[in-house]
N, C-alpha and C positions, 0 to 999 in steps of 0.2 A: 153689565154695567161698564160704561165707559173706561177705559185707563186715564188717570189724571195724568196731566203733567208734568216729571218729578223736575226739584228745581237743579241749578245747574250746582250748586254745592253739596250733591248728592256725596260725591267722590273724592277721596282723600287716601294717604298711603296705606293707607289699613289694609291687614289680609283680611280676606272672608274665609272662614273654612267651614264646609256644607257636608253633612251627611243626610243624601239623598235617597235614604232609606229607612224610615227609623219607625221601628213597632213598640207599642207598650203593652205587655198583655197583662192580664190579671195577677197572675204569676209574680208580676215587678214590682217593686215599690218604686212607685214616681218619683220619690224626692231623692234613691240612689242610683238612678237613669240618670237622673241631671246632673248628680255630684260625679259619675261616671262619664258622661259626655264630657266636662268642664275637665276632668284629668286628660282624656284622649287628645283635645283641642289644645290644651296647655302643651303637651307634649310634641304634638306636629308642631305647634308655634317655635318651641325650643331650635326645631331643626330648621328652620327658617330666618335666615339674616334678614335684621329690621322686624322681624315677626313678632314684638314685643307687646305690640297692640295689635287685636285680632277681633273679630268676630267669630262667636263660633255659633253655626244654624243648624238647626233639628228639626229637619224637611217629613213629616208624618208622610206613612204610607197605610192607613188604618184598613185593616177589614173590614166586612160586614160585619155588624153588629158593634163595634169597637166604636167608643165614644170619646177617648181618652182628652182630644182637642176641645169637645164642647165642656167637658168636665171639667177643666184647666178655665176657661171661660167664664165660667161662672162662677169661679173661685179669686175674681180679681178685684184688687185691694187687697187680699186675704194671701194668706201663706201656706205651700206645700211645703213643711219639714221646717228650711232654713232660706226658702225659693221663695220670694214675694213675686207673685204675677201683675202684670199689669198690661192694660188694654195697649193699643197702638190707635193709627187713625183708621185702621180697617178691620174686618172682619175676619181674615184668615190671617191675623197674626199676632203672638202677645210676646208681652218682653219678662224675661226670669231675673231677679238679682238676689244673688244669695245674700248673708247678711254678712260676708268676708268680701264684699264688693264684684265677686264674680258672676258676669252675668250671660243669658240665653236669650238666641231669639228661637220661639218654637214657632213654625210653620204649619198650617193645614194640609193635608192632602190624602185620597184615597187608595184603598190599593183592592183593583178589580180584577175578577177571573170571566174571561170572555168563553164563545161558546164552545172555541178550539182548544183551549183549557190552557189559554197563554195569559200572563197576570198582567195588567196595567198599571202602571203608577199614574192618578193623577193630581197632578201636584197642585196647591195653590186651591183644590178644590175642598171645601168642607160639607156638601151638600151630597145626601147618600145617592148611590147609583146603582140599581139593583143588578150582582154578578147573569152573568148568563148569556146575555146580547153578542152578535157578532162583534170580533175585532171592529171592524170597519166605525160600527153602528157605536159603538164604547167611545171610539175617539171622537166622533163629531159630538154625542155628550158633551165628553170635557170640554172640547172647543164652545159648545156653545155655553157653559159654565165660565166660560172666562177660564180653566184652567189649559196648561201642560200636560200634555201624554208622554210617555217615558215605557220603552217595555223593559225589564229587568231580566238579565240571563237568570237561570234555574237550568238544575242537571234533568237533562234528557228534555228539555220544552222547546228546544229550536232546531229540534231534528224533523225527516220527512216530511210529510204536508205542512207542518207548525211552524217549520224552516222557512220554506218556500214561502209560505205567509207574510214572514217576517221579511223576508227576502224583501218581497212587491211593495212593500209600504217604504223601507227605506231612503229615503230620498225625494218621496210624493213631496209635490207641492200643493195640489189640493188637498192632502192629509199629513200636516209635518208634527213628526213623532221623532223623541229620541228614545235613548240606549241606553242601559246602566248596568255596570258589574257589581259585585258586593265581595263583604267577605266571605261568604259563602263556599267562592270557587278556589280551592285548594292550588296553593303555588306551585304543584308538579305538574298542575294542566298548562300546556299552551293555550294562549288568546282565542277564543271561540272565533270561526270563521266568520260570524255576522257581525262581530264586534270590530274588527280587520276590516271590513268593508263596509263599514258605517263611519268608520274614521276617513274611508276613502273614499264615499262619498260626498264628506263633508256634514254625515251627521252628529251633531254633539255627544258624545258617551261622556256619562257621570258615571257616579260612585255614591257607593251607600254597605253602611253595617248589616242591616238584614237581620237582627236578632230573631233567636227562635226562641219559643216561647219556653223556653226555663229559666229554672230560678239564676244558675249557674251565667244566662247572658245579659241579667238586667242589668249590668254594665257595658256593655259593646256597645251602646250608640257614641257615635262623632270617631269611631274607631279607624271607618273608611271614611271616605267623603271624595270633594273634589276642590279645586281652589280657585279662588280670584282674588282680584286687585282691587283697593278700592271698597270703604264703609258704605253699608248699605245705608238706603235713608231709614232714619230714625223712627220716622212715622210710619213709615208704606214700605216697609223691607219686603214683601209677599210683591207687591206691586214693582219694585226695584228689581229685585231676581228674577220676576217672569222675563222683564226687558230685557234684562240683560241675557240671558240665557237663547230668548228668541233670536237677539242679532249675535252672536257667539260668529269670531271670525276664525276662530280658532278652538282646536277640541282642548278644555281647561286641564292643568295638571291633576290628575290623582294620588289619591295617601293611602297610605296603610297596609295592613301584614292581613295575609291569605292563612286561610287554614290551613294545618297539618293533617298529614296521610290520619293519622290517629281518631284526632277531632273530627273531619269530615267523614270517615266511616261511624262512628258514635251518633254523629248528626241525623246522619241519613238510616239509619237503624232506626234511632229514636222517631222520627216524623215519620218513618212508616208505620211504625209500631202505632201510634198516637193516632194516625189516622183510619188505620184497622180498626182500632178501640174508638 
């Protein structure tokens, strides 16, 4: 479907703050995601002069089999907890207002494992896409979905051949993909080499939480994110962030605290453990 128009009163002094990675699994209770989101975003706002009015967006990265966005959908008019959902003018986006005035935009988007075993985000997408396909053959999908591709760092996925991979796509123009870190990656690591040469290319790097599926993170979403200037439109915010993101003249500032030595061995213990099992 075509991109409409947006009008010119799109834009106003408002921060945006995005967490460009955000899972719900079963494990969460959805209505303290949001109330968890809505503290993380109040608090980046704090640290931000003029940041007193903000948006705060909760960019879906959902698995296979994860429905979480269509489920939210179908519950509008109607209330998660203390979260009234309500439509927008599109299909990949709904608006949350608590009943203390505090409110969410949730965004669509997928999160795919290609053949080389490197994950996609694609954003903006609500429409399943079955894991497996080559990188290559994953992003022209989204593209023709109307979404954003995005590949997200993960430990040990942008080494040897998976590197190099990533390497060759960075910068395409007949295949334009960005970059996203999370909190995932522990603040004693330096900058992952492709993320350094994707800023230097000129590719966009976001940010996102990356919750793993315990009970203990179903409050990390809007933890990490990325920032902009400027309220999104009201109606078409899914439609307003693709554009903006696609002309991005500049790579947007990043938020949020990295894991500790502690936390990120417990992490990665656990997700292997879980995936043995």
């Amino acid at each position: 479907m075509r991109d409409a128009k947006l009008p010119g009163n799109a834009r106003d002094g408002q921060f945006v703050f995005v967490d460009g990675h955000v899972h719900i699994y079963d494990c969460h209770a959805t209505e303290r995601v949001f109330d968890g989101a809505w503290r993380h975003f109040q608090t980046v706002a704090a640290s931000y002069r003029g940041a007193s009015h903000f948006q705060g967006v909760l960019l879906f990265t959902e698995s296979a089999g994860d429905r979480v966005f269509a489920a939210l959908a179908q519950t509008q008019g109607k209330a998660v907890g203390r979260w009234q959902v309500a439509a927008t003018e599109e299909t990949n986006s709904l608006r949350l207002q608590r009943d203390d005035g505090a409110q969410l935009i949730v965004l669509a988007g997928r999160q795919l494992v290609s053949e080389e075993r490197l994950e996609v985000s694609a954003y903006f997408v609500s429409e399943a896409i079955a894991d497996g396909a080559p990188l290559t053959t994953l992003l022209a999908q989204i593209g023709q979905l109307g979404g954003v591709a995005a590949l997200p760092w993960g430990v040990g996925k942008w080494f040897g051949q998976r590197g190099k991979k990533v390497e060759g796509i960075l910068g395409s123009t007949e295949m334009p993909v960005m970059v996203s870190d999370n909190g995932g990656r522990p603040w004693f690591w330096p900058t992952p080499r492709l993320l350094r040469a994707a800023r230097q290319r000129g590719v966009p790097v976001l940010a996102g939480s990356d919750p793993l599926p315990k009970v203990s993170e179903q409050q990390q979403a809007g933890s990490m994110g990325f920032v902009l200037r400027g309220a999104l439109h009201a109606g078409l915010p899914a439609q307003d962030l693709k554009q903006r993101l696609l002309h991005l003249k500049a790579p947007p500032l990043c938020y949020g605290k990295r894991e500790g030595l502690w936390g990120f061995v417990c992490n990665q213990v656990y997700m292997r453990f879980r995936c043995v099992g």
